[in-house]
C-alpha positions in Angstrom: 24.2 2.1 -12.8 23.5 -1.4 -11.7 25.6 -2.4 -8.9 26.6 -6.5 -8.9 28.0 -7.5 -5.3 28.8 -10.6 -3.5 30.0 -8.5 -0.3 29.3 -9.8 2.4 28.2 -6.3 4.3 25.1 -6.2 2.1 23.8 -9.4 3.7 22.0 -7.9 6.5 19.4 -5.6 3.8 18.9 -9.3 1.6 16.6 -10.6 4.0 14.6 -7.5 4.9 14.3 -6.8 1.3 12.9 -10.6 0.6 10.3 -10.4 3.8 9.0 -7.0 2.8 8.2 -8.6 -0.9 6.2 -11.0 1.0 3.8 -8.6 1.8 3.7 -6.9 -1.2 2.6 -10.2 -2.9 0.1 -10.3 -0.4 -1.1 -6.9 -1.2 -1.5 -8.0 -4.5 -3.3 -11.3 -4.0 -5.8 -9.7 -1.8 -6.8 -6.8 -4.2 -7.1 -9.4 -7.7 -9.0 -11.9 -5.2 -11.4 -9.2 -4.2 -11.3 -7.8 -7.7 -12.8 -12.0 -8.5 -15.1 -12.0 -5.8 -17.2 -8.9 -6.8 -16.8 -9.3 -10.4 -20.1 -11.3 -11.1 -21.1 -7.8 -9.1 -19.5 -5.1 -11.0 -20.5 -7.0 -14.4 -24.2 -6.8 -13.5 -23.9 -3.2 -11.5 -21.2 -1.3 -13.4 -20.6 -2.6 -17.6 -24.4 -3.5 -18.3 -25.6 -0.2 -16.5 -25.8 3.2 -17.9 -22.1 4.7 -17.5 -22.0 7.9 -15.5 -19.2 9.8 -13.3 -19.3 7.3 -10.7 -19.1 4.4 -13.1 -15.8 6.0 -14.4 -14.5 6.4 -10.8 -15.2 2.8 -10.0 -13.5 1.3 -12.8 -10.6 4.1 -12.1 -10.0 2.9 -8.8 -10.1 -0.7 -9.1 -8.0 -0.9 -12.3 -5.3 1.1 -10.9 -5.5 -0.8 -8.0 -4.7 -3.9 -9.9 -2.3 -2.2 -12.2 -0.7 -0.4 -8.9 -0.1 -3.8 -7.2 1.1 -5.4 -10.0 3.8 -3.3 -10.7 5.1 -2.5 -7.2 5.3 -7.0 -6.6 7.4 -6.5 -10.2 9.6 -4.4 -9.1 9.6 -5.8 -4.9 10.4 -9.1 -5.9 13.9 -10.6 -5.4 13.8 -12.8 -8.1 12.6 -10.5 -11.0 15.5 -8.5 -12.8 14.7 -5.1 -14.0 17.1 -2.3 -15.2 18.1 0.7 -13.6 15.5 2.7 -16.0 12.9 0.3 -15.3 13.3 0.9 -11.5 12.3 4.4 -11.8 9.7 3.9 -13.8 8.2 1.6 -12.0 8.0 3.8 -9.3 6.6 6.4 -10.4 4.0 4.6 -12.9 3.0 3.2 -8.9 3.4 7.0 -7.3 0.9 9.1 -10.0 -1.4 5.8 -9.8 -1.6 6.2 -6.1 -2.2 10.0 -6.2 -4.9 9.6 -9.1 -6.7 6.9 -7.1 -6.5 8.7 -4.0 -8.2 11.7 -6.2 -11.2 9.8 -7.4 -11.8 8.1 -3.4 -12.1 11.9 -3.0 -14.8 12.5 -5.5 -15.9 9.5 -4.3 -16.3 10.8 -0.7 -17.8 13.9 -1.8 -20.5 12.9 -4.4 -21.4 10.5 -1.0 -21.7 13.5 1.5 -23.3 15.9 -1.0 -26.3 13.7 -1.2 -26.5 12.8 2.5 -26.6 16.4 3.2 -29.8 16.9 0.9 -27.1 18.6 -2.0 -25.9 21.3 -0.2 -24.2 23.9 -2.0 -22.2 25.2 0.9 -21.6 21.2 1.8 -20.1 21.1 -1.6 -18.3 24.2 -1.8 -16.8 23.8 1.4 -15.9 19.6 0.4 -14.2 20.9 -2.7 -12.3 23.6 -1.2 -10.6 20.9 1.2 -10.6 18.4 -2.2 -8.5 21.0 -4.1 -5.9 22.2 -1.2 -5.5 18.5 0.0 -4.5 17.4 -3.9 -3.1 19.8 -5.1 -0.6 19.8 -2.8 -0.2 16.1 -3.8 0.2 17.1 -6.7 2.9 19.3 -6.5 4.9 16.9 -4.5 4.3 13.8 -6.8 5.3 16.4 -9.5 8.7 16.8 -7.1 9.2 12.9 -6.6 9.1 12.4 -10.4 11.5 15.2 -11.3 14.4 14.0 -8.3 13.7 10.3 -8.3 16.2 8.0 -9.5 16.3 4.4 -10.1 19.3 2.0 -9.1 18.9 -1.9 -9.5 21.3 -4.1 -6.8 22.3 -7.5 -7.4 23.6 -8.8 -4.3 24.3 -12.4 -3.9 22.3 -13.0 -6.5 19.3 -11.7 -5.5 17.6 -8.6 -7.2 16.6 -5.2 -5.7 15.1 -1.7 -7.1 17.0 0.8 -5.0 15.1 4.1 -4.9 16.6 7.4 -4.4 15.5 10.8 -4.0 15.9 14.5 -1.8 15.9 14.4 1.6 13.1 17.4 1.1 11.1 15.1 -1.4 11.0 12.8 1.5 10.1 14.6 4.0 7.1 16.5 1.4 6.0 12.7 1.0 5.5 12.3 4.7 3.4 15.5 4.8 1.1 14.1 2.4 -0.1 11.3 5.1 -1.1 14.6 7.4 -3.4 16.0 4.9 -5.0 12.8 4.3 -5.9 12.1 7.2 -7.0 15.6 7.9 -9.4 15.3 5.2 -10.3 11.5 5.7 -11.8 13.2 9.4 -13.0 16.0 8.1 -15.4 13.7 6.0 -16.0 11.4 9.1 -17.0 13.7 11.0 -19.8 15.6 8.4 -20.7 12.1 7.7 -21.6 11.2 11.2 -23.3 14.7 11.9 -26.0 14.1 9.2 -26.3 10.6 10.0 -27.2 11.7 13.7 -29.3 14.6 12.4 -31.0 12.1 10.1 -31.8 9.4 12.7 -33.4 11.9 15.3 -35.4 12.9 12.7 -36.5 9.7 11.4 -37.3 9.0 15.6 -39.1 12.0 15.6 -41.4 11.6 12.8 -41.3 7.7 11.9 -40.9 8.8 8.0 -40.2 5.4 7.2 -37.3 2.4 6.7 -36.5 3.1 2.7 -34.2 6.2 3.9 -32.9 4.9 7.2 -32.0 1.7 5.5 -29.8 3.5 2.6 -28.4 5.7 5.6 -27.7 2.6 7.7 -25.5 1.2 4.4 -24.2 4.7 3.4 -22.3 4.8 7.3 -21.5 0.9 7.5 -19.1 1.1 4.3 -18.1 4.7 5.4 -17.5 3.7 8.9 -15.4 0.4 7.4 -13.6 2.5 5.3 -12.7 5.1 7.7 -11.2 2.3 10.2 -8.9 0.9 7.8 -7.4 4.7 6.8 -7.4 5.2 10.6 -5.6 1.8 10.5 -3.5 3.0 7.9 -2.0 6.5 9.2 -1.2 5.0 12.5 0.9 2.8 10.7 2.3 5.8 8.3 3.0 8.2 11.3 5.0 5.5 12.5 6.8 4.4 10.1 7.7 7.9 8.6 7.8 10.3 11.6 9.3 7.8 14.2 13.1 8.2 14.7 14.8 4.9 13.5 18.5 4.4 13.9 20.3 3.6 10.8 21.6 0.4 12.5 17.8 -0.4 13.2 16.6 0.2 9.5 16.3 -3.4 8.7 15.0 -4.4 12.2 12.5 -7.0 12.1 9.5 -4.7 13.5 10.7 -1.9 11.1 10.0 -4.5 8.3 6.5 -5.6 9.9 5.0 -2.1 9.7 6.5 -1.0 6.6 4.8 -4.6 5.1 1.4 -3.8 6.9 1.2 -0.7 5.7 1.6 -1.7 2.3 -1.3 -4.0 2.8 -3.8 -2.2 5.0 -3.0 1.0 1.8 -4.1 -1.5 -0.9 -7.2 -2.6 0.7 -7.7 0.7 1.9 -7.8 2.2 -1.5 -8.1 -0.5 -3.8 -11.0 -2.6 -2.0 -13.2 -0.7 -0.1 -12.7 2.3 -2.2 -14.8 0.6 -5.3 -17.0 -0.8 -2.7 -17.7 2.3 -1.5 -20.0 2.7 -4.7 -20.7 -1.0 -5.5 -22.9 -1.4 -2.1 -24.8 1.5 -2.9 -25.4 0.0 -6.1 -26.2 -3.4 -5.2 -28.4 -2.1 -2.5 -30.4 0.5 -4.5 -30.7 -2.2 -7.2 -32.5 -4.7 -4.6 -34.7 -2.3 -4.0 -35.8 -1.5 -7.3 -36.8 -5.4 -7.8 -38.2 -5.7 -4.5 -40.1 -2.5 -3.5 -42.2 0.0 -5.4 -40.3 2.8 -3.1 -37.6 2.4 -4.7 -37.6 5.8 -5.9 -37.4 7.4 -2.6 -33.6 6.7 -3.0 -32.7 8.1 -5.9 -31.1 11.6 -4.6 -29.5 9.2 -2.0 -28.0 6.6 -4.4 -25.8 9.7 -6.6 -29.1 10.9 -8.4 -28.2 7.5 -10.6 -31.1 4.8 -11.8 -29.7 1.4 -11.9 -31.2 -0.9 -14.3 -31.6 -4.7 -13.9 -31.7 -7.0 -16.5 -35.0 -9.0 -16.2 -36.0 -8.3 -19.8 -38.0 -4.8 -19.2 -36.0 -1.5 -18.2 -36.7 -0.4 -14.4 
């Protein structure tokens, strides 16, 4: 039921609500402007190539990444009006496009390691293992949040706000989630930096060449980028979700800063370097297959995929 108010004693959640949609806008400018930046990119690496798994997880990710932001500045801004049905649904369109991004980083992640590690089969059994415990569980509690979650819209002084409610068990499920995610996200750090090591000792050893230690050398820069923002990212979570916070504190002003940097360090977290976790591969193995006849050295490293460049004869 929509509540209409001019009372006074809701004053004090009006201005935290209107700062918080601040950064939400933000979130959403930096994701499209990124999404513009690399789209020359993604038109020559992704739509003219041949399509594959990891084409299908890029354009995954980065879609719902725009369609994710979109709908969460609809629904955070003060000056749009949406219904108490459209409240809920808006947030949990946002929640199962979160969780289904988060899946494909995963595969992501995985398809990444499997090739460092020369394709292990106990690499992979052991990565998918982790993938299935770590989201399913998500699963189950976004299947939770969907089935308790209710939608209230608040106009209050004129101003407009989506008021979401839900179990205090829900909640505390939702807070879990960070924990496995960030038990995972080091998990894959830390096999990605063990073959990176193991690889460069080898490559000091025997002087094999630069092909493979360049690939390596990109394969742990976007890694290691990535991997900083998430660290970024659950430092912010665990304090924003496991720190205690007084009711009367709620709409403090540093409560308001972290909950609006973690909404922006999630969405380039997930929604920018995600796709860019495949699109520098691409663009890398794709300079090498114009520039040098080694090219092919690279293609177990860059996901067993041939990238094709348009220059009038198929490479």
């Amino acid at each position: 039921m929509t509540i209409v108010s001019n009372d006074p004693t809701w004053w004090p959640g009006i201005n935290p609500y209107r700062d918080l949609s601040y950064f939400i806008v933000a979130a959403f400018v930096v994701v499209v402007y990124d999404w513009a930046l690399t789209f020359g990119q993604e038109l020559e690496l992704i739509w003219r190539q041949r399509w594959s798994l990891m084409t299908i997880l890029y354009l995954g990710v980065r879609y719902l990444g725009i369609l994710y932001t979109v709908l969460d500045t609809v629904g955070s801004v003060p000056t749009i009006t949406v219904t108490d049905a459209g409240c809920r649904m808006l947030f949990i369109i946002c929640n199962w496009a979160s969780v289904l991004a988060f899946v494909m980083v995963c595969v992501i992640t995985i398809t990444r390691l499997h090739a460092m590690h020369q394709q292990s089969g106990k690499i992979l059994i052991f990565l998918i293992v982790a993938f299935l415990a770590d989201n399913i569980f998500n699963g189950v509690v976004a299947i939770m949040t969907t089935i308790h979650a209710s939608g209230e819209e608040l106009i209050l002084s004129g101003t407009y706000q989506c008021s979401i409610g839900n179990t205090e068990v829900v909640a505390l499920l939702n807070s879990i989630t960070w924990v496995f995610a960030i038990a995972w996200e080091a998990l894959a750090l830390c096999l990605a930096a063990w073959i990176a090591v193991k690889h460069f000792r080898e490559l000091r050893r025997h002087s094999t060449g630069r092909i493979i230690e360049d690939c390596f050398t990109v394969l742990m820069k976007t890694h290691l980028l990535y991997f900083a923002s998430f660290v970024a990212v659950s430092c912010f979570a665990l304090v924003v979700f496991f720190s205690p916070v007084p009711s009367m504190d709620q709409y403090s002003l540093g409560i308001n800063i972290c909950l609006g940097v973690l909404q922006i360090l999630t969405s380039v977290q997930m929604f920018v370097l995600g796709p860019r976790l495949i699109l520098a591969i691409r663009e890398y193995y794709a300079k090498l297959v114009v520039d040098s006849d080694a090219a092919t050295g690279m293609t177990s490293i860059a996901f067993q995929e041939r990238v094709h460049i348009s220059t009038g004869s198929g490479v």
